[in-house]
Every structure is written in C-alpha cells, then in structure tokens.
DRENTORKOL-3810 file (N, C-alpha, C; in nm, 4 decimals):
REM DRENTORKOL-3810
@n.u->13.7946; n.v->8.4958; n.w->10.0196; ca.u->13.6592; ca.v->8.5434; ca.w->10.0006; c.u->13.5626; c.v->8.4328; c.w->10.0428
@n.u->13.4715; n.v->8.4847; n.w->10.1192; ca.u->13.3586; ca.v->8.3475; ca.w->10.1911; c.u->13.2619; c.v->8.3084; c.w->10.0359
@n.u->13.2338; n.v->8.2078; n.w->10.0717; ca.u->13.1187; ca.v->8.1951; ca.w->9.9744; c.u->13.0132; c.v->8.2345; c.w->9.9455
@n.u->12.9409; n.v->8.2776; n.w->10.0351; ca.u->12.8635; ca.v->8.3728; ca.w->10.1076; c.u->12.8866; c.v->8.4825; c.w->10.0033
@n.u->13.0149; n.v->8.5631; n.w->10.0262; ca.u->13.0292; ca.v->8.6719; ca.w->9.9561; c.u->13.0336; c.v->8.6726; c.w->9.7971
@n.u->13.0837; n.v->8.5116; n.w->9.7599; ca.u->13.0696; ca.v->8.4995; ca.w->9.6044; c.u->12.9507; c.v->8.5201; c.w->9.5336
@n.u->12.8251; n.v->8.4495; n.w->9.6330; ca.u->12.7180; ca.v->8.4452; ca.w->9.5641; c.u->12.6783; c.v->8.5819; c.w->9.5630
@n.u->12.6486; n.v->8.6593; n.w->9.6884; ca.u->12.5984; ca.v->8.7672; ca.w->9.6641; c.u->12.6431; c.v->8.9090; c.w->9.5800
@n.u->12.8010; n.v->8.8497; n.w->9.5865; ca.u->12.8638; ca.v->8.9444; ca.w->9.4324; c.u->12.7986; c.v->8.9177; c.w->9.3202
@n.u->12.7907; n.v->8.7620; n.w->9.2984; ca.u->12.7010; ca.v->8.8043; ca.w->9.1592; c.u->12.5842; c.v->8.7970; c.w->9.1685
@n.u->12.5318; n.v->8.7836; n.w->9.2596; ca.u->12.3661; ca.v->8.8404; ca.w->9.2504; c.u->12.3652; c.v->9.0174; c.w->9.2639
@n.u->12.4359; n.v->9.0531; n.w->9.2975; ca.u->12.4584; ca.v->9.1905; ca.w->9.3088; c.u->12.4308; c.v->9.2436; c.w->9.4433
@n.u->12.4417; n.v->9.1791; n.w->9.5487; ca.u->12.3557; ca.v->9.2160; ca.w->9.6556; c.u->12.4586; c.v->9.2427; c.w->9.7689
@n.u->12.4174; n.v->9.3748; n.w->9.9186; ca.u->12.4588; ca.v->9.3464; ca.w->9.9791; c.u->12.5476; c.v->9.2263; c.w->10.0701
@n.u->12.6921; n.v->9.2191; n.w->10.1145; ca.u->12.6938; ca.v->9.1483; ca.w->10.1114; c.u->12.7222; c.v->9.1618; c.w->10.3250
@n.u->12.6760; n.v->9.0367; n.w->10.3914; ca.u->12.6569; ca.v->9.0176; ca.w->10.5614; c.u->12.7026; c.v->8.8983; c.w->10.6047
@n.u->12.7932; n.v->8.8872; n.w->10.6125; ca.u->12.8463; ca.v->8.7615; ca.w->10.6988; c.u->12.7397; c.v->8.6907; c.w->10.7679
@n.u->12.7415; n.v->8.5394; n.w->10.7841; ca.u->12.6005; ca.v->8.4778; ca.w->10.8501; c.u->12.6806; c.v->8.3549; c.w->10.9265
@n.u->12.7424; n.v->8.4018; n.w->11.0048; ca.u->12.8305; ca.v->8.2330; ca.w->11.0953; c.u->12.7059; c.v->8.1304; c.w->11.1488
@n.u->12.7328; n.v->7.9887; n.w->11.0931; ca.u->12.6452; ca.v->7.8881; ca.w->11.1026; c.u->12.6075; c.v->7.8401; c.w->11.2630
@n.u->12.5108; n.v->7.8314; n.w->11.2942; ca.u->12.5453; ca.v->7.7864; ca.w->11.4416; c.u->12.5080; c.v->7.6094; c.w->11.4487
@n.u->12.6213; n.v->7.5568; n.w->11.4721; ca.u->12.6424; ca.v->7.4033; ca.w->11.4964; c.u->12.5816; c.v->7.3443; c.w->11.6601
@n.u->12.4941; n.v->7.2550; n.w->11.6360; ca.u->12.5026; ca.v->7.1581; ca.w->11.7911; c.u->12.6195; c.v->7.0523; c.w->11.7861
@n.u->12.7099; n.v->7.0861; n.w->11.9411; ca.u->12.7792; ca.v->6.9896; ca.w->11.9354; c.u->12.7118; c.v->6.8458; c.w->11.8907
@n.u->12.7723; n.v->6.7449; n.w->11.8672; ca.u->12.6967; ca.v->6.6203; ca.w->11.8802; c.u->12.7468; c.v->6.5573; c.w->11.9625
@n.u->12.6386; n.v->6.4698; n.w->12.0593; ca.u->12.6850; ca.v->6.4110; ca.w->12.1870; c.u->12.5885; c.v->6.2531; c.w->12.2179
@n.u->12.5793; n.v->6.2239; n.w->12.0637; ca.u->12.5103; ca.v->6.1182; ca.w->12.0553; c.u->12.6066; c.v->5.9841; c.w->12.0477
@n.u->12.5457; n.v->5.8358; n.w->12.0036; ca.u->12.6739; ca.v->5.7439; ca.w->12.0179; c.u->12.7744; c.v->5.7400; c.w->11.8843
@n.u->12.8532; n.v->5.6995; n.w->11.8764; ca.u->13.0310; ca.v->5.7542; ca.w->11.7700; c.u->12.9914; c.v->5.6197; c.w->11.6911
@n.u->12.9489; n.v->5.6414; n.w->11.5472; ca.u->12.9478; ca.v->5.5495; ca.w->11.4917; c.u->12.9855; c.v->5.5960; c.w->11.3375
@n.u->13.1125; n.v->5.5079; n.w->11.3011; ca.u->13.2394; ca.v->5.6141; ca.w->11.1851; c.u->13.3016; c.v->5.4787; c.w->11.1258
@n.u->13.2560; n.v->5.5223; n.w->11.0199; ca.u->13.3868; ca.v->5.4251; ca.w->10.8919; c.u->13.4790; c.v->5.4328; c.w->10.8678
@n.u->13.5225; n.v->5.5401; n.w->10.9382; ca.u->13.6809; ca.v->5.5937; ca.w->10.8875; c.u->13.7439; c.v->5.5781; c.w->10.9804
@n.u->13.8373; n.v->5.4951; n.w->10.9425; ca.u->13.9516; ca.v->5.3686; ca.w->11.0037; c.u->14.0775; c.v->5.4939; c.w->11.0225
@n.u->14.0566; n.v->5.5588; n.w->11.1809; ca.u->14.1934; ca.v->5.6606; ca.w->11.1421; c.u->14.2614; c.v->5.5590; c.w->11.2410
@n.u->14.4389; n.v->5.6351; n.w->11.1541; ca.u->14.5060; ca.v->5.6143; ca.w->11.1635; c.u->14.5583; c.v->5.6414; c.w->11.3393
@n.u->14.6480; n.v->5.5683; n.w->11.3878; ca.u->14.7013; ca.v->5.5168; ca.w->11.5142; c.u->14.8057; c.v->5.6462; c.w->11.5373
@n.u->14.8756; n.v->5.7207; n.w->11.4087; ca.u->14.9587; ca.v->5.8237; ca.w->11.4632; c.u->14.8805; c.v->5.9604; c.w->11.4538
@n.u->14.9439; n.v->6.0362; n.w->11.4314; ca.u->14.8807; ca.v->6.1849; ca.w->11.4084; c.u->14.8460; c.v->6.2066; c.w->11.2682
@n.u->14.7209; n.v->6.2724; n.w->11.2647; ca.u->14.7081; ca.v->6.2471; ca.w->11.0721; c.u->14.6310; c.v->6.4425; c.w->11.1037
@n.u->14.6039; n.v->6.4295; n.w->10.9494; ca.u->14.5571; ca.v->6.5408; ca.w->10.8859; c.u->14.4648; c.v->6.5905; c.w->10.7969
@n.u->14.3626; n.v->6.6111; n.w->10.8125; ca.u->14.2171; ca.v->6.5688; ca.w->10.7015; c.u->14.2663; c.v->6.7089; c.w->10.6251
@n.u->14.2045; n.v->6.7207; n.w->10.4501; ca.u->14.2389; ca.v->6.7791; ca.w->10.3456; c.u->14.0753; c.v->6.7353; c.w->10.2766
@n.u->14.0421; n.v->6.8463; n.w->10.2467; ca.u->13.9484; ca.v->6.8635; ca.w->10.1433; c.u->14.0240; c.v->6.8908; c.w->10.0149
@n.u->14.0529; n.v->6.8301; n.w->9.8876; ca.u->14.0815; ca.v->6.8442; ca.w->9.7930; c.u->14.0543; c.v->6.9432; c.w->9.6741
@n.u->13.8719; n.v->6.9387; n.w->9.6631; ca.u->13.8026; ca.v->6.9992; ca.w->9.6152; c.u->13.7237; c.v->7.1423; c.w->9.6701
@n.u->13.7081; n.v->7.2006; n.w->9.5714; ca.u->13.6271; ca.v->7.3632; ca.w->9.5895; c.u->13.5476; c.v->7.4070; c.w->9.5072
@n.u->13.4048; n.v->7.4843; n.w->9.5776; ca.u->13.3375; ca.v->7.5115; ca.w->9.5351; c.u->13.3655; c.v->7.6473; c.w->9.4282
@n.u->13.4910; n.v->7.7138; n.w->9.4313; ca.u->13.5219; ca.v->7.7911; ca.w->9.3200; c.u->13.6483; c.v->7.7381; c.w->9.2519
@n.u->13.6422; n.v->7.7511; n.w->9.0914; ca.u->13.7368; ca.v->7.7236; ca.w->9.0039; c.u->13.8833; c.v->7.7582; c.w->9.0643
@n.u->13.8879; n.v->7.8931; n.w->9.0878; ca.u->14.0098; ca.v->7.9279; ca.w->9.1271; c.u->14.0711; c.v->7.8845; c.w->9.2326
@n.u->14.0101; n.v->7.8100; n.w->9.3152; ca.u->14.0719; ca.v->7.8021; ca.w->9.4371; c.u->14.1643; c.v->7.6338; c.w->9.4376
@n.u->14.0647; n.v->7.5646; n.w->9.3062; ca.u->14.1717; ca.v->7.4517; ca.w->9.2945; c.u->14.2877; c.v->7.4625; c.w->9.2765
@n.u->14.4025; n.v->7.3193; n.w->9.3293; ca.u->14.5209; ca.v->7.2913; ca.w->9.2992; c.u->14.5624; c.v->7.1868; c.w->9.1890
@n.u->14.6151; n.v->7.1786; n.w->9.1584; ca.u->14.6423; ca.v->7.0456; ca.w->9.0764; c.u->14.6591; c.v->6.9319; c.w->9.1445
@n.u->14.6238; n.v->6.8319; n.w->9.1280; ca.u->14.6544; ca.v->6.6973; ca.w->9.1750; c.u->14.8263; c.v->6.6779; c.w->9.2110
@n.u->14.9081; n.v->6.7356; n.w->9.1312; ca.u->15.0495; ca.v->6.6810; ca.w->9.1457; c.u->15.1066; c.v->6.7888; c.w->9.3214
@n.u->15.0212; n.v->6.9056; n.w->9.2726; ca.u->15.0749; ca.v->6.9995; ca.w->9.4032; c.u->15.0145; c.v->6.9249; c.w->9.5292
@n.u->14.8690; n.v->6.8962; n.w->9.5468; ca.u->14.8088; ca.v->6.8153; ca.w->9.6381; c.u->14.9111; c.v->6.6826; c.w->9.7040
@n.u->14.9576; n.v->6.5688; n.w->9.5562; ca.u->15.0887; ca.v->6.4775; ca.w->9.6139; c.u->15.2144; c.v->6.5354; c.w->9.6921
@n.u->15.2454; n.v->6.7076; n.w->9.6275; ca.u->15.3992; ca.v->6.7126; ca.w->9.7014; c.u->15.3446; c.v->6.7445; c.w->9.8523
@n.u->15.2319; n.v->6.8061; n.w->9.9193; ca.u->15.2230; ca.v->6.8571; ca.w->10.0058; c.u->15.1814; c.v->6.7280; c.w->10.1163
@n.u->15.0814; n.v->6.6291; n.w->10.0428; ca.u->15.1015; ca.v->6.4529; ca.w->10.1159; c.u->15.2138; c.v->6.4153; c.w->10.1255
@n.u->15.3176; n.v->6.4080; n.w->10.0483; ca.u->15.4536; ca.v->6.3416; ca.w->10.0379; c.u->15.5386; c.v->6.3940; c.w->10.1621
@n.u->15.5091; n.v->6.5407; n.w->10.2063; ca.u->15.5555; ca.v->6.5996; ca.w->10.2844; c.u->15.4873; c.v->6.5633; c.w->10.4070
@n.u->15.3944; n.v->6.5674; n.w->10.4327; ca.u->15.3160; ca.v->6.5401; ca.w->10.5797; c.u->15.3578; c.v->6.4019; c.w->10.6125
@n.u->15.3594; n.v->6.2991; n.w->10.4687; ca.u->15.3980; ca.v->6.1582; ca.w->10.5365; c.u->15.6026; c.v->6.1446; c.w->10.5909
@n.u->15.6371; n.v->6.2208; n.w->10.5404; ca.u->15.7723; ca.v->6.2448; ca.w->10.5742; c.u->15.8014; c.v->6.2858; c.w->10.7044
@n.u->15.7041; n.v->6.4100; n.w->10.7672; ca.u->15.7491; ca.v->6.4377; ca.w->10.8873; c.u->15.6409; c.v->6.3727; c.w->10.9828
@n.u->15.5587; n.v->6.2163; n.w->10.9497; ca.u->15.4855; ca.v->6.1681; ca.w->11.0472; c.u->15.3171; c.v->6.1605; c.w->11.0165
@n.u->15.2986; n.v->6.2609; n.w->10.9499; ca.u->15.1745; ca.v->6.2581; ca.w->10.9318; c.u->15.0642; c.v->6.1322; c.w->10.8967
@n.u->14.9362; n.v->6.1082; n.w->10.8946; ca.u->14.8873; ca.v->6.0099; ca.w->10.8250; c.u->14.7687; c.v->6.1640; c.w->10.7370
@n.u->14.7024; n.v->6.1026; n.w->10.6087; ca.u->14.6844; ca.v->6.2149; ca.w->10.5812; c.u->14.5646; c.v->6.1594; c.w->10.5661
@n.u->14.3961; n.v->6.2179; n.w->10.5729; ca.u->14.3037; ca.v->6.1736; ca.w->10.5374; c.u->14.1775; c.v->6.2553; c.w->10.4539
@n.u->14.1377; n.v->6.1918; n.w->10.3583; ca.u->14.0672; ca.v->6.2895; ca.w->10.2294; c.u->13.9114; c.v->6.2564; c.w->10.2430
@n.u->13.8516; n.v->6.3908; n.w->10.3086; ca.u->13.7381; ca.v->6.3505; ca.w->10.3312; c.u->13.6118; c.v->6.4651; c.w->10.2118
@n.u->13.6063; n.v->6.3714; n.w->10.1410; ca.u->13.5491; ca.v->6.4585; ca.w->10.0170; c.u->13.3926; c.v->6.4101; c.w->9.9267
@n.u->13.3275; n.v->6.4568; n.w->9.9103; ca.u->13.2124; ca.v->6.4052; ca.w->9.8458; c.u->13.2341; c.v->6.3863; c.w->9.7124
@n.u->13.3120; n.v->6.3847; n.w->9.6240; ca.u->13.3804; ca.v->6.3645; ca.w->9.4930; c.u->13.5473; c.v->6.3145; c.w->9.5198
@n.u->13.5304; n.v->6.2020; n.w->9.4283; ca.u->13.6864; ca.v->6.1340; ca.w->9.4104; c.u->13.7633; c.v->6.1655; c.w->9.3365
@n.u->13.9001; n.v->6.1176; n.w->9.4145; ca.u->13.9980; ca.v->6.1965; ca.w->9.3938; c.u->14.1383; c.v->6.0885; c.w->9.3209
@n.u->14.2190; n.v->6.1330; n.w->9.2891; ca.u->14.3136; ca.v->5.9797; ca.w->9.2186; c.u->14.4558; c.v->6.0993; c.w->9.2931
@n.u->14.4549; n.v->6.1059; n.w->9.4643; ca.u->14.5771; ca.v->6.1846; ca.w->9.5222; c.u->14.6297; c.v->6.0247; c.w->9.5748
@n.u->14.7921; n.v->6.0356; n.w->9.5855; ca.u->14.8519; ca.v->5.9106; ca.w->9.6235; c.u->14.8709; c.v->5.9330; c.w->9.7738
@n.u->14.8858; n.v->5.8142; n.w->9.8528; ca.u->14.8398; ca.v->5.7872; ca.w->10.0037; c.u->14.8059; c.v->5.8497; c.w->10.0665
@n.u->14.6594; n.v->5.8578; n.w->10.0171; ca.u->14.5490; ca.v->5.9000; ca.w->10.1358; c.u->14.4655; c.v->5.8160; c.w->10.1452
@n.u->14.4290; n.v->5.8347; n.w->10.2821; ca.u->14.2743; ca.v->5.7094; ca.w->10.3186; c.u->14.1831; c.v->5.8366; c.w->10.2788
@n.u->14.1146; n.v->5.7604; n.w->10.1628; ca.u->13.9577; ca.v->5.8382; ca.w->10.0827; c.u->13.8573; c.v->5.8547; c.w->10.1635
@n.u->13.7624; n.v->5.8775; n.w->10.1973; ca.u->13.6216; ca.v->5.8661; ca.w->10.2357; c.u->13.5285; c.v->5.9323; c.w->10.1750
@n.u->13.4267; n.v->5.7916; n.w->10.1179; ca.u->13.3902; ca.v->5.8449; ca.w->10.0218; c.u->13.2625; c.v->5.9766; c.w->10.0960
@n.u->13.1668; n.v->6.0187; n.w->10.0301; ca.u->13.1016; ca.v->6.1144; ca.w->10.0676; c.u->13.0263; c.v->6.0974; c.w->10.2138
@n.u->13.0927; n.v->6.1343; n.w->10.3081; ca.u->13.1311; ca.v->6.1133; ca.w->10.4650; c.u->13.0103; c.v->6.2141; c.w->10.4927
@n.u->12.8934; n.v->6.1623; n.w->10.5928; ca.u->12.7797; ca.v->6.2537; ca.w->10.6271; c.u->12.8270; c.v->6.4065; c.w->10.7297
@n.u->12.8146; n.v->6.4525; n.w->10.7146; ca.u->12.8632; ca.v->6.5846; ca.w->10.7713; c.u->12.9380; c.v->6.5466; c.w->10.9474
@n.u->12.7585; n.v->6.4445; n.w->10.9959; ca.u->12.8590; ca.v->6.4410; ca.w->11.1525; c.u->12.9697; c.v->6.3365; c.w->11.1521
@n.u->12.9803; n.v->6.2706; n.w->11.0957; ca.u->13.1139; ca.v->6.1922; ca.w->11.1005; c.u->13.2697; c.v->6.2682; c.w->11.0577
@n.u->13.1921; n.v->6.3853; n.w->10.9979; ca.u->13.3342; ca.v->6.4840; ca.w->10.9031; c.u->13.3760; c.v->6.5792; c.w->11.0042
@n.u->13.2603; n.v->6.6300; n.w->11.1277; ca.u->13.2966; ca.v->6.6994; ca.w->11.2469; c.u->13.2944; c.v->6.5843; c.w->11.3104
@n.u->13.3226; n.v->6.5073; n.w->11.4085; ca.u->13.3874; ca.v->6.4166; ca.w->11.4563; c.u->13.5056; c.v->6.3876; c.w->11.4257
@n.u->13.5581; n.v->6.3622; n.w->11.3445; ca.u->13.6574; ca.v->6.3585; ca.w->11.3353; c.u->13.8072; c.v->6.4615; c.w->11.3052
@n.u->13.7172; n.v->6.5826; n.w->11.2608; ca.u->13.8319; ca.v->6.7141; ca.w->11.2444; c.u->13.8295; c.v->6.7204; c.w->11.4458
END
C-alpha cells in the first residue's frame, strides 16, 4: 500500500496515485559515504508505518546473508539503528541517497 494511499484512507478521501517527478542531478559528487570497493546493497531499516517494521534480529539474518554471498551492506537512514555490519549514514541529504542507489 503507497503512502499516499494510507493517508488518504484515513482522511477518508479519494484515493490518486501522484508519481514524484525527480531532476536528475548533474552537479559536482560530493558524498560522505565511504562505499565499499565490492558490490554492496543500501537498506532502509525504518518505516513510516508500524506494520511494515522488522525486528532488528530479522534485519541481522538478512545482513549476515548478503555478507556471506559478497555483499557490502549500507544503512542509509535518518534515525539510528544498533543492526550489526553495516556502514550507517547518519541522516544522508536526499541527493547523496540518490547518488548513490
């Protein structure tokens, strides 16, 4: 369910899909986030609805797994997180978070 559609369920209102329209960015690359040299994998941890969270321990088996078959894994989240080996970043400005997906 979009979010979009959450709110307007409980406002009660029609509900219309609204796809965001993004400018590429094509300005100069300037990023704190030290990625990794092999193939990695960005993970948002957190959600804007209750239900959609995981537990922290399910979040580790599914890292434990990506670092097993190669992965580097990277957590790019505006709230911290206590998941084991991931490179954190802390609340990463939007264009550095598309840059790097």
């Amino acid at each position: 369910m979009p979010l979009q559609q959450v709110a307007t369920d409980a406002l009660k209102l029609p509900f219309k899909e609204i796809r965001p329209q993004l400018k590429k960015f094509t300005g100069p690359t300037i990023t704190k986030i030290k990625i990794p040299k092999k193939k990695y994998i960005i993970i948002a941890p957190h959600s804007t609805c209750q239900a959609k969270y995981w537990i922290n321990s399910r979040w580790n088996e599914v890292i434990t797994y990506l670092h097993k078959i190669g992965y580097g894994v990277i957590s790019l989240a505006k709230e911290p997180n206590e998941l084991d080996n991931v490179t954190w970043v802390e609340n990463p400005p939007i264009r550095i978070t598309l840059f790097n997906m």
